[in-house]
Structures are given as C-alpha cells and as structure tokens.
C-alpha positions as CSV (number, residue, x, y, z in Angstrom):
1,X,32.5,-28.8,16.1
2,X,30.2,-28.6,19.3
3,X,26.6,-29.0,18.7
4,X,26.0,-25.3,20.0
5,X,28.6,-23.9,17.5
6,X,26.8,-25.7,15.2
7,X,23.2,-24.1,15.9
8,X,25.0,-20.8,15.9
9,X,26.7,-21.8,12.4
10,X,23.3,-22.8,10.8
11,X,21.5,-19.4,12.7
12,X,23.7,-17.5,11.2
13,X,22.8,-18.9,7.7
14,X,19.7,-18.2,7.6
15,X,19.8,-14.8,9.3
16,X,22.4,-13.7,6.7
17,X,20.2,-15.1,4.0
18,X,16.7,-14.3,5.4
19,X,16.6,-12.0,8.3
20,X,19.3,-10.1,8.0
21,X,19.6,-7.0,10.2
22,X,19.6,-3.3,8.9
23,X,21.2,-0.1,10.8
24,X,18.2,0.0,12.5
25,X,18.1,-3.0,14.1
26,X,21.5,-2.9,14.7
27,X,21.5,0.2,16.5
28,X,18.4,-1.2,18.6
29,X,21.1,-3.8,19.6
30,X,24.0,-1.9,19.6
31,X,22.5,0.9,22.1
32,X,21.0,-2.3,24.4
33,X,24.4,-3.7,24.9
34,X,25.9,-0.2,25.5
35,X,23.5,0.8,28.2
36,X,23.8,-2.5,30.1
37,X,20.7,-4.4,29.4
38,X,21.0,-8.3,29.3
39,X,21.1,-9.9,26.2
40,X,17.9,-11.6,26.1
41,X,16.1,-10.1,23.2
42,X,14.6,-12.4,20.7
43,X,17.2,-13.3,17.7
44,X,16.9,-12.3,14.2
45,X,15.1,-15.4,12.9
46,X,13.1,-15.2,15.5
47,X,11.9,-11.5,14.6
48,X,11.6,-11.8,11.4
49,X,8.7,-15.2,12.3
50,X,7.4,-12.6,14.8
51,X,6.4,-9.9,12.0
52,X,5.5,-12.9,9.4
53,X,2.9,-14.3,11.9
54,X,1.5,-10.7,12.8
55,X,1.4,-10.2,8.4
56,X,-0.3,-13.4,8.4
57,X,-3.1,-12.3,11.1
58,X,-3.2,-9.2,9.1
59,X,-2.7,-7.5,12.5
60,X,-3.9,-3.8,13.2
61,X,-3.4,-3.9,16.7
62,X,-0.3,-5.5,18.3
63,X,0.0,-5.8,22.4
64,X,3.7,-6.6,23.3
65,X,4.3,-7.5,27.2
66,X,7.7,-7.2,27.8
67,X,10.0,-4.4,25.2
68,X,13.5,-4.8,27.0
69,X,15.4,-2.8,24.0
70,X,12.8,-2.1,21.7
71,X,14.1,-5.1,19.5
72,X,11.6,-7.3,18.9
73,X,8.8,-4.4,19.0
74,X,10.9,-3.0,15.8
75,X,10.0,-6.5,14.1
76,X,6.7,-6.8,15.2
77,X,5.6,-3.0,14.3
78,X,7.3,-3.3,11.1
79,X,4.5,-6.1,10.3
80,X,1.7,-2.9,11.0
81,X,-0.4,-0.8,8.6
82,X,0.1,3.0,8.7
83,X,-3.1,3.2,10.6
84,X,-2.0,0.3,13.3
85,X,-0.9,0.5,16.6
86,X,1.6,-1.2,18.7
87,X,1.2,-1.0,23.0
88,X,4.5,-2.2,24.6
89,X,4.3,-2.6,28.6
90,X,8.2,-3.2,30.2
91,X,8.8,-3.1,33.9
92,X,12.0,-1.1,34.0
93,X,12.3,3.0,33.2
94,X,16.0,2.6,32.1
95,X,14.9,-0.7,29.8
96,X,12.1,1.6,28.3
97,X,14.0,4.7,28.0
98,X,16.5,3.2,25.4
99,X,13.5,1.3,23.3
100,X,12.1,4.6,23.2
101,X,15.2,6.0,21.7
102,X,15.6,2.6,19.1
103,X,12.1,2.8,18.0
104,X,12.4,6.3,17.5
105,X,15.5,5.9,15.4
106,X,13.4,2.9,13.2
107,X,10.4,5.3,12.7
108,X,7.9,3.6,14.3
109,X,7.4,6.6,17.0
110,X,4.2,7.2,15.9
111,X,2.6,3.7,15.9
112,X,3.9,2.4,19.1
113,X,3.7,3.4,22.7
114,X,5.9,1.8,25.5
115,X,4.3,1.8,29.4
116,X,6.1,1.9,31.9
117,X,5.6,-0.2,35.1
118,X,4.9,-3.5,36.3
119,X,2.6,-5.3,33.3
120,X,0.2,-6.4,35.9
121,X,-0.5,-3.0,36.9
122,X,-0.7,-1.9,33.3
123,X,-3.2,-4.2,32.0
124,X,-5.6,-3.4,33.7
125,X,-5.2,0.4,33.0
126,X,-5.0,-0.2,29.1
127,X,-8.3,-2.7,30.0
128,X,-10.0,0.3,31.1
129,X,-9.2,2.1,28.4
130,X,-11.6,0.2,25.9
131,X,-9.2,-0.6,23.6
132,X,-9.7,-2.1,20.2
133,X,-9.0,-5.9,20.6
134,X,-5.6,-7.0,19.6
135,X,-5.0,-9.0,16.7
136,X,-1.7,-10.5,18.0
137,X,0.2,-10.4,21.9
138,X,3.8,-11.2,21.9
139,X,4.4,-12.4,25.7
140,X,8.0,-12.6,26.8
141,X,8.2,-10.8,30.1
142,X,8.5,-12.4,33.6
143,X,8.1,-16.2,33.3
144,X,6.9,-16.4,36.9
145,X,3.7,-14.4,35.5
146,X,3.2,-16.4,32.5
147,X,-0.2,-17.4,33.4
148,X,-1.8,-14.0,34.5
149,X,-0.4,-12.1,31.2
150,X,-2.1,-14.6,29.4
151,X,-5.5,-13.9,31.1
152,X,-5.1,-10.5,30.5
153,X,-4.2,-11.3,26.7
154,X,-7.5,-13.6,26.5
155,X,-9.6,-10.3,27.6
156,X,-7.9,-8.2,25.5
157,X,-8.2,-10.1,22.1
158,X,-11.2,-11.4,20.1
159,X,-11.7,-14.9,18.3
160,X,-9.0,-14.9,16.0
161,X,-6.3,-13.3,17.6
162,X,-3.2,-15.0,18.1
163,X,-1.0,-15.2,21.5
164,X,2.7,-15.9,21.1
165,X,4.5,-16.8,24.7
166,X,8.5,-16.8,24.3
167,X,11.2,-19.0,26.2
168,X,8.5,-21.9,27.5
169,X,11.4,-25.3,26.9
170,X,13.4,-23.6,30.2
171,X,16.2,-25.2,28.1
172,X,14.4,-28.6,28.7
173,X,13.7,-27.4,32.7
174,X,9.8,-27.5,31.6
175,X,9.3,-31.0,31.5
176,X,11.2,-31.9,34.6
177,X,8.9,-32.9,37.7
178,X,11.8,-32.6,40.0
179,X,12.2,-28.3,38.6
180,X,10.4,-25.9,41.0
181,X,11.6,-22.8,40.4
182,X,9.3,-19.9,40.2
183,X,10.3,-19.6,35.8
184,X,9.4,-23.0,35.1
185,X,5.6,-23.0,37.8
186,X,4.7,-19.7,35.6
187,X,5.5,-21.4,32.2
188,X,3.7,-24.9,33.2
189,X,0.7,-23.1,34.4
190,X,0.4,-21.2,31.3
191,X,1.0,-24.5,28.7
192,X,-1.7,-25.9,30.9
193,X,-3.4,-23.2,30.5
194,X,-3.6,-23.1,26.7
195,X,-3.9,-26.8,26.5
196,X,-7.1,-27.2,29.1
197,X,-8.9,-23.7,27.9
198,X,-12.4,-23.6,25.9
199,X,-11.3,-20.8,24.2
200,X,-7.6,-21.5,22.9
201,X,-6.2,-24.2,20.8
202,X,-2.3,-23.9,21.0
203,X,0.6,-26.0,19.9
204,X,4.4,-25.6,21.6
205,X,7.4,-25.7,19.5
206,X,11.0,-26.7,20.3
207,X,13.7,-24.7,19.0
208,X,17.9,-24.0,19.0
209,X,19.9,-21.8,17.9
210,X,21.9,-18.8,18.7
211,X,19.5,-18.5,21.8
212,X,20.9,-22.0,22.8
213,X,17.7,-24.3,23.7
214,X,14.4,-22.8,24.1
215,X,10.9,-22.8,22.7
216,X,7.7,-21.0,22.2
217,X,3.9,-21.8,22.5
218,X,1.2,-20.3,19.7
219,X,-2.5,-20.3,20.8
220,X,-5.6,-19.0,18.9
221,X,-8.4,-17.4,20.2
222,X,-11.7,-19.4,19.7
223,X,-15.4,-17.9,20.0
C-alpha cells in the first residue's frame, strides 16, 4: 500500500466515524463537481474541526474569505446561533452562484451572505460597514494574498478572535529557500506575519490525508 492510499484509508476512517457527510453536504459537493469547479474544498475532517473551533470560540460572527462551493461555509455556519451571521467573500460569480444554491439547500440562507468580487475590494466595503467584529475568519482564498487578508482579518476582529489560514505546508514548498513562486511569497509573508506580530500568537500544524500534504496556521487575537 502507498503511503497516500494509506492517508486516504485512515481519512476515510475517521470521516465515516466522525464527520460523516449528510445529503446536504453531499449535494454541496455533488453540484461543485457538476458545474466544473476544482476540487479544492476543505475535506470532511477538516470541516467538521472548522465548526468545532468556531463552537469553541462561541462564535456569533463568522468572516469566511474564499466560499468556492459553499462547502466549508455549510460547516462553519452550522457551528452559529440562530441570531449569528456568516459573510462569505469569493472572487468568481459562477463559484458563488452554486454556493448560493448549496447553502440554500442546507438552510443557512438566512444567516449567511456570499460577496461577490475580488476579497481585496470587498474588505474594505464590509470595513465601512461597521460591522460587529468577528469572532472567527476562515482564510483559504488566493495564497498570493495571504498576507493582506490577514490585515484585513486583524481590523475586523477583536482580542479573542481566532484566524484560521488553510493550505500554508505548499506540500512541503513552504520551507524551501530555493521556492519563489507567488503561492509560497504570500504564505511565508503571512507565517511571518503571525509569528513577528504584537497582537497574534499562532502556531502552524502539518497535516495528510485525502488532501495529500498540506497544513494550516491558527492565530489568536491579543489586546
């Protein structure tokens, strides 16, 4: 057995026995895959940790920056009370139209709003808007970025909050001096970021499974 079969294998373990998916969910996925959108959502593990951490921060407001199907906002609004909220910013129409549609199916139309446009044009709009801050922001858009969406989340949050940036191991591209590309600048340059700022304490976490190799970073606000 390879050792990627393997990860798959023991993945599918525990999503069978702890994050299994239900017709919603399945339909999110389902309906992504039919329309044409690449298969990069977040797995099922990795959802179901998503909604634990936001039950753990008792989160009332959730800031998502990047939707893609609408899969991992599904986890993460599930985690909500009926009176919480759930902003979702993704670049493309077509992405958003068919997380509208999956969120819609999972009831959660009412608690959560998708945006439409480039994140670093809707920022700023939703900063405008006074909103209350938010308790938890999910980052897994444009790696190239990395570092300006978490600015944005460190304006939008309060001491407490917790920031959760997706994909940062680059399957292992991260810690390579000789790797330039523009995926791996953005994801150094927000790890530095985290690890050098007054006002976050953060921690990065290796991870396989049926995502392959890969990783996310946690960071706290501080006062």
């Amino acid at each position: 057995m390879s050792e990627s079969q393997l990860w798959d294998d023991v993945d599918d373990y525990f999503t069978t026995h702890l994050a299994r998916d239900d017709d919603a969910l399945e339909a999110a996925l389902r309906d992504s895959d039919a329309a044409g959108l690449p298969r990069i959502h977040v797995s099922a593990t990795q959802g179901k940790l998503l909604r634990l951490l936001a039950e753990i921060q008792g989160a009332r407001y959730i800031l998502e920056i990047g939707t893609l199907g609408g899969y991992s906002t599904i986890w993460l609004a599930r985690a909500l009370p009926g009176d919480g909220h759930l902003v979702s910013l993704e670049h493309s129409a077509k992405h958003a139209e068919v997380a509208v549609r999956n969120i819609a199916r999972a009831g959660l139309d009412r608690q959560v709003e998708v945006r439409v446009g480039p994140a670093l044009e809707s920022l700023p709009k939703l900063a405008d808007e006074n909103p209350p801050p938010f308790d938890l922001v999910f980052i897994d858009a444009d790696k190239v970025n990395n570092p300006h969406y978490l600015e944005w989340a460190l304006r939008l949050t309060r001491t407490g909050s917790l920031i959760v940036l997706d994909n940062v191991v680059r399957g292992g591209r991260v810690a390579d001096p000789a790797e330039t590309a523009d995926d791996v600048r953005g994801t150094r340059a927000a790890i530095e970021m985290i690890g050098g700022h007054p006002r976050l304490s953060g921690t990065a976490i290796q991870t396989v499974g049926s995502k392959g190799y890969d990783g996310f970073a946690l960071a706290r606000v501080r006062a």
